[in-house]
C-alpha positions as CSV (number, residue, x, y, z in Angstrom):
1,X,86.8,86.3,109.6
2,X,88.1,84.5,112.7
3,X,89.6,85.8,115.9
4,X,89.9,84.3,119.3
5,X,87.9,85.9,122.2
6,X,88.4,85.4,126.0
7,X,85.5,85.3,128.2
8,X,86.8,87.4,131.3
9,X,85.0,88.6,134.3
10,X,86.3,91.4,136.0
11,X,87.5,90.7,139.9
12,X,84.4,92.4,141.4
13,X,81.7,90.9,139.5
14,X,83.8,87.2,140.4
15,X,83.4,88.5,144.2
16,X,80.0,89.8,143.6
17,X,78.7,86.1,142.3
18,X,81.1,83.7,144.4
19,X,78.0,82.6,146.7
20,X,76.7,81.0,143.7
21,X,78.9,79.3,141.8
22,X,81.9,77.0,142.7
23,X,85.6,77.3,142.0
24,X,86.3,74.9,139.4
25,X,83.0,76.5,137.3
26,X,84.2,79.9,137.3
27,X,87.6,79.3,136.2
28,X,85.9,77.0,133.6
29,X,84.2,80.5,132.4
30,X,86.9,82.6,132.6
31,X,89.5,80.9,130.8
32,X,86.8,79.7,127.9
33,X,87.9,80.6,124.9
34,X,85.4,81.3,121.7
35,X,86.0,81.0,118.3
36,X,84.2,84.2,116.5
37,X,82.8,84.8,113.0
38,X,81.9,88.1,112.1
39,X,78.4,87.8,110.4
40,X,78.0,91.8,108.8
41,X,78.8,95.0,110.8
42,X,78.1,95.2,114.9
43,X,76.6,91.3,114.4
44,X,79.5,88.3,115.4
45,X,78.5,84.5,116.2
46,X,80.4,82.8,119.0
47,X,81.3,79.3,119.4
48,X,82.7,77.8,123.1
49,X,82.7,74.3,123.9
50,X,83.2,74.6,127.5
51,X,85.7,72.5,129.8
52,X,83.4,69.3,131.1
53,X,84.3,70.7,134.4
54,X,81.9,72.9,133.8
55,X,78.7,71.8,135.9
56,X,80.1,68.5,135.5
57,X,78.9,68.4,131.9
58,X,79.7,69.5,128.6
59,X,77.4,71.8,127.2
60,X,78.4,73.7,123.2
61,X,77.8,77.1,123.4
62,X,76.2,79.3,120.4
63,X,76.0,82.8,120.9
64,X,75.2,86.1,118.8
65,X,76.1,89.2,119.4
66,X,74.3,92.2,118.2
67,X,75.2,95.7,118.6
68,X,71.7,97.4,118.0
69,X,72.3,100.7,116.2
70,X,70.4,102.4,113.2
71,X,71.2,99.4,110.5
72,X,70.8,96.5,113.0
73,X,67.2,95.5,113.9
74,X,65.4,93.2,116.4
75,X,61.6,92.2,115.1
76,X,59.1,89.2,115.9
77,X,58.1,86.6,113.1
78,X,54.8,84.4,113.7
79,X,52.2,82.6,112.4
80,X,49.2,81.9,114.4
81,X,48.5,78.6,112.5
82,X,51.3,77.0,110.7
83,X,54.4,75.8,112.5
84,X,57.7,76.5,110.1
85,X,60.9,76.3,110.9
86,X,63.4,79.0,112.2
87,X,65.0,79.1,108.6
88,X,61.8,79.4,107.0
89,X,60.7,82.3,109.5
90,X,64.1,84.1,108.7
91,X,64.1,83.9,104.8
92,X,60.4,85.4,104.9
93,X,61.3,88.0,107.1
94,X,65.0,88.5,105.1
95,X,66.6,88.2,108.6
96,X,70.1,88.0,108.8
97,X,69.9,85.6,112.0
98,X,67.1,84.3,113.9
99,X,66.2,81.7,116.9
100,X,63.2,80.0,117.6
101,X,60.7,82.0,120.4
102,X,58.3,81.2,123.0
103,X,56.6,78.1,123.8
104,X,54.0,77.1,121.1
105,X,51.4,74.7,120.8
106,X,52.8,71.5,118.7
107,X,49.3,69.5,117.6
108,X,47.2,72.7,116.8
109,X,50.3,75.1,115.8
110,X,50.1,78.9,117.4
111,X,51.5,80.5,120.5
112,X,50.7,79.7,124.0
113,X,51.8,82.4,125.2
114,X,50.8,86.1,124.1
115,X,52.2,87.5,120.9
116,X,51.9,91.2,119.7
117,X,53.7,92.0,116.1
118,X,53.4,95.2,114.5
119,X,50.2,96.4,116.3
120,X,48.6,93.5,116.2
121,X,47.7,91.3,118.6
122,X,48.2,87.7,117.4
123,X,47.8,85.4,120.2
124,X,46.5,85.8,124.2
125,X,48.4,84.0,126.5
126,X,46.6,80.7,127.8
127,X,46.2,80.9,131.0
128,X,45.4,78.1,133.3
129,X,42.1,77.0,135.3
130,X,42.3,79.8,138.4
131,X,44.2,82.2,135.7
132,X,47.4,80.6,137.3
133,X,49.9,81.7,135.0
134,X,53.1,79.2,134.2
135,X,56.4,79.6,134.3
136,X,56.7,80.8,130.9
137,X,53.9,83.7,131.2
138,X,55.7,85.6,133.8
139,X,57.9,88.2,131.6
140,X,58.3,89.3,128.5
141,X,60.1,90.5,125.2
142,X,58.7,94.2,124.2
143,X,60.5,95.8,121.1
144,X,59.3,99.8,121.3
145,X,60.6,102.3,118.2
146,X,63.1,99.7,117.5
147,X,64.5,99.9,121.5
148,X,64.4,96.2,123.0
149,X,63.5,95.5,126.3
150,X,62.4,92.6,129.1
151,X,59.6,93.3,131.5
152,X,58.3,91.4,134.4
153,X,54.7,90.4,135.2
154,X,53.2,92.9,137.6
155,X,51.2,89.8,138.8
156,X,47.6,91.5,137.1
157,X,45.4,89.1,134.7
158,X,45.7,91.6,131.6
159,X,49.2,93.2,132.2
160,X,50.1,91.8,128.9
161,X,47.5,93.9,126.6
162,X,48.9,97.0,129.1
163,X,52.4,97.0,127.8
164,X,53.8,99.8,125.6
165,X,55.5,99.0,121.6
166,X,54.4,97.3,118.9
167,X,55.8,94.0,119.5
168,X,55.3,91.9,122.2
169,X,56.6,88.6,122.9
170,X,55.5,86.5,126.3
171,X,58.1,84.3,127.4
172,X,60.4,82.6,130.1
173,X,61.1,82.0,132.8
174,X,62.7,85.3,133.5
175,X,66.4,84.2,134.6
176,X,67.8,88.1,135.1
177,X,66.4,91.3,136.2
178,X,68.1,94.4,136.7
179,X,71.5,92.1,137.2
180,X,69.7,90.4,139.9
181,X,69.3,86.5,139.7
182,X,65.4,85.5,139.4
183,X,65.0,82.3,141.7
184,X,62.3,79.3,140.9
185,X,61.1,76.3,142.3
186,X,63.3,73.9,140.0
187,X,61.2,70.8,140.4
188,X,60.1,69.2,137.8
189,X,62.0,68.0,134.4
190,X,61.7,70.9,132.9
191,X,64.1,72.5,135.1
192,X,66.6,69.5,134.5
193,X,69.2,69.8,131.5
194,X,68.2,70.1,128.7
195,X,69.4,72.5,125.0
196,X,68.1,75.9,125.6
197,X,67.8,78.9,124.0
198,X,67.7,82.6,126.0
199,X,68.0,85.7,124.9
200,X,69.5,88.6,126.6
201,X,70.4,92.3,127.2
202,X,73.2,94.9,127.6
203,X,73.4,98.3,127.0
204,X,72.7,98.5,123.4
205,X,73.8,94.8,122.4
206,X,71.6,91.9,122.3
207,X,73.3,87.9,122.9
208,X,70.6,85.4,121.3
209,X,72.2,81.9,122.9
210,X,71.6,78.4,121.9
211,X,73.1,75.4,124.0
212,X,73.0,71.9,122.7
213,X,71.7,68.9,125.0
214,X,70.1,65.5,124.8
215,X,73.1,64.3,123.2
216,X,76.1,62.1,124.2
217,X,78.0,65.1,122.8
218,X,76.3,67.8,124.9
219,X,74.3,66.9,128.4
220,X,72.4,70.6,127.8
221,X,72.0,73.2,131.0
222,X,69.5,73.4,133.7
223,X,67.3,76.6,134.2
224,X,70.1,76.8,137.2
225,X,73.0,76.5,135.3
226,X,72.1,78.8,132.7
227,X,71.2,81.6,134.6
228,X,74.2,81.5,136.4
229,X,76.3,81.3,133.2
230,X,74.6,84.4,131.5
231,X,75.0,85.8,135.2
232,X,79.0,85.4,135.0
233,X,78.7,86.9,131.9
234,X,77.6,90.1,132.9
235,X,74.4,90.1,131.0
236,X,72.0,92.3,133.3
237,X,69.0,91.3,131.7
238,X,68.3,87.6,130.5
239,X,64.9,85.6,129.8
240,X,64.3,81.8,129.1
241,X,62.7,81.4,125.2
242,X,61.5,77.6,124.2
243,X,64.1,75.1,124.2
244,X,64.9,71.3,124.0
245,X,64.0,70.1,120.3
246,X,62.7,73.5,119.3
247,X,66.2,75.2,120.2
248,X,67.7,76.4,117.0
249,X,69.9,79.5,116.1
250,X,70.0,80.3,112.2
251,X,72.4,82.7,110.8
252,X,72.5,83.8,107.0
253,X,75.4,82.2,104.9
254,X,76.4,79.8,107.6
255,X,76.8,76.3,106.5
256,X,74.3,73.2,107.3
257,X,71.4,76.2,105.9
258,X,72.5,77.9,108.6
259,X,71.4,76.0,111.6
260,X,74.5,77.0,113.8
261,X,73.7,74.8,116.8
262,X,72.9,70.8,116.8
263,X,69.2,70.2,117.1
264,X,68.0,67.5,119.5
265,X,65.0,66.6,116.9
266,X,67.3,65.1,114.8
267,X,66.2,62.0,114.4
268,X,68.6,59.7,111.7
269,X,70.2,57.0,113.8
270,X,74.2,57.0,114.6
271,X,73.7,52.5,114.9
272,X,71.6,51.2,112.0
273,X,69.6,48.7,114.5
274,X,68.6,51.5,117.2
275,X,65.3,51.8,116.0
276,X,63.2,49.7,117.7
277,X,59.1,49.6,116.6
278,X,57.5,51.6,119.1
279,X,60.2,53.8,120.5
280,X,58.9,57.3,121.8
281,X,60.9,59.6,119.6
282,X,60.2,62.0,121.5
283,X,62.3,60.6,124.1
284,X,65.2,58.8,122.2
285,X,68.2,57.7,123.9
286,X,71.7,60.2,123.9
287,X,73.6,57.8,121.7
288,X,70.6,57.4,119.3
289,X,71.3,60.3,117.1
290,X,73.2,62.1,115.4
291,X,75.8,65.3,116.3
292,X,75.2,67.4,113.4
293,X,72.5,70.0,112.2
294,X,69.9,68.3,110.9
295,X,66.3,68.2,112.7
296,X,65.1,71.6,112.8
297,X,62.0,71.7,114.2
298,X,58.7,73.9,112.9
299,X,57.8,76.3,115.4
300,X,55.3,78.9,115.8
301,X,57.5,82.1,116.4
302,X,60.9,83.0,116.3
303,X,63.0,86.6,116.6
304,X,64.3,88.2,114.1
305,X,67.8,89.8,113.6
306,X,67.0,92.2,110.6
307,X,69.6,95.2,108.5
308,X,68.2,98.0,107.1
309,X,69.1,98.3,103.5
C-alpha cells in the first residue's frame, strides 16, 4: 500500500527552532514529501530523498514508524561473540523489522558498550583509562514491561547496572532530551557526514531511521545535521545508534532481503579497473561502489521490531 505523506511542522515549533536551522533547510523539510509502505498494522516504512538544498547535500532518508500498542513490540537481539548481520538477528528473533545497535567491537565481535537482554547482563560497557566514558556511553535505550524509554548518564561509574527493565542498551551520542537539543564538541571525523542510524521517541510511537552516506548518491549527515533534522521533526526524544558501514534497516517482505537502505560496506565496484592492490576498503572512494543494497555488515546487536501472535 502506497500513500504520499507531507512532512509539516507546525508554525510554533518553526519559530521555536529558527535559531538553528537556515531558511532554505527548513523549507527543504517541510515541503519533503515520503513515499510510505504500510508494513502490518500501526508499523509503516518511509522513504524521502530530500531536496540537495538540504545541508548542501543529499542525504536518502529511511524511516519506520511504529505505533507501540499490545501487538507491536520493541526487544534487543545480541550475541556477545559472533557478529551476524541485521537480517540474521531479525529472522532469529522473528522480528518484523530491525536495525543494527550500538557500537561493537569488529576484530573480537561483542558490544563495547553495555548490553542488558532479558535479565541478563551481556556485556559492561568499556570504559576508558580514567573511566572516561566516550561519546557513545553517555545514554541509553531501556525497554521496561514492554514501555521504551531513553535515559541519560547521571555522570556515576555504575549508573548502567542501576537502571530499571529488563533490557538495556548503552548507546549514542544522545542528540534529544526532553525536546531539548543535546550539544557536543563535533571535532573529530566522527562527527563529519557520514550514513547513520538513530532511533527515536514520541508518545507511544517509535521512528528507527537509517540515512545513506559515503556514496556519490548520498553525502550522509553529520551528528549536527541529524539532530536538527529529527529536531524539526518533532521527535522529543532521539539517540545516535552505530552508523557508517554498519547502518542498516531490515524490514520483513521487503525486497533486496529486506535491507531497505543502501549499505556503505558494499563493496562490488561500479568501474571494473577501480580496484587497485592495496586499497583500504575501509575507506573506498564515493564513486567506487555500488548504489544498491548489498553489503550488509555483521554486527554484534541490533533492535528488534517484534508482533505478538
Amino acid at each position: 500500500m502506497l500513500m504520499t505523506w507531507v512532512c509539516a511542522l507546525s508554525t510554533s515549533a518553526q519559530k521555536k527552532i529558527t535559531s538553528e536551522k537556515s531558511a532554505s533547510d527548513s523549507v527543504a523539510v517541510v515541503s519533503a514529501r515520503w513515499e510510505v509502505i504500510k508494513v502490518s498494522p500501526g508499523i509503516k516504512l518511509k522513504h524521502c530523498a530530500l531536496d540537495s538544498s538540504l545541508f548542501g547535500s543529499n542525504p536518502p532518508l529511511h524511516l519506520l514508524a511504529v505505533k507501540l500498542n499490545g501487538r507491536n513490540h520493541v526487544d534487543l537481539g545480541e550475541d556477545p561473540q559472533k557478529l551476524k548481520g541485521t537480517s540474521e538477528f531479525a529472522a532469529e528473533g522473528h522480528a518484523i523489522a530491525a536495525i543494527n545497535g550500538t557500537f561493537f567491537d569488529m576484530r573480537h565481535g561483542g558490544s563495547e558498550d553495555y548490553i542488558r537482554s532479558d535479565g541478563k547482563v551481556i556485556n559492561q560497557t568499556r570504559v576508558k583509562t580514567g573511566g572516561h566514558r566516550s561519546f557513545h556511553q553517555q545514554a541509553a535505550i531501556v525497554i521496561d514491561h514492554k514501555k521504551i524509554k531513553i535515559v541519560r548518564w547521571d555522570s556515576t561509574a555504575d549508573w548502567e547496572d542501576h537502571l530499571v527493565g529488563e533490557d538495556v542498551m548503552v548507546s549514542g551520542p544522545l542528540l534529544i532530551h526532553d525536546g531539548q537539543t543535546i550539544a557536543w564538541d563535533t571535532a573529530g571525523g566522527f562527527f563529519l557526514r557520514n550514513p547513520r542510524s538513530a532511533l527515536a521517541i514520541r508518545k507511544n510511537r517509535l521512528y528507527l531511521i537509517a540515512v545513506d552516506g559515503r556514496n556519490a548518491q548520498a553525502a550522509g549527515m553529520s551528528i549536527s545535521e541529524l539532530t536538527r533534522f529529527l529536531k524539526w521533526m518533532k521527535l522529543p526524544e532521539a539517540i545516535n545508534l552505530d552508523g557508517g558501514g554498519s547502518t542498516t534497516l531490515w524490514v520483513k517482505n521487503y525486497p533486496y532481503g529486506g535491507i531497505v537502505n543502501h549499505p556503505s560496506d558494499n563493496r562490488k565496484w561500479v568501474h571494473t579497473d577501480a580496484y587497485k592492490a592495496g586499497m583500504d576498503l575501509d575507506n573506498l572512494p564515493a564513486d567506487a561502489q555500488k548504489w544498491d543494497h548489498a553489503g550488509e555488515r555483521p554486527v554484534a546487536n541490533v533492535i528488534l521490531i517484534t508482533r505478538a501472535r
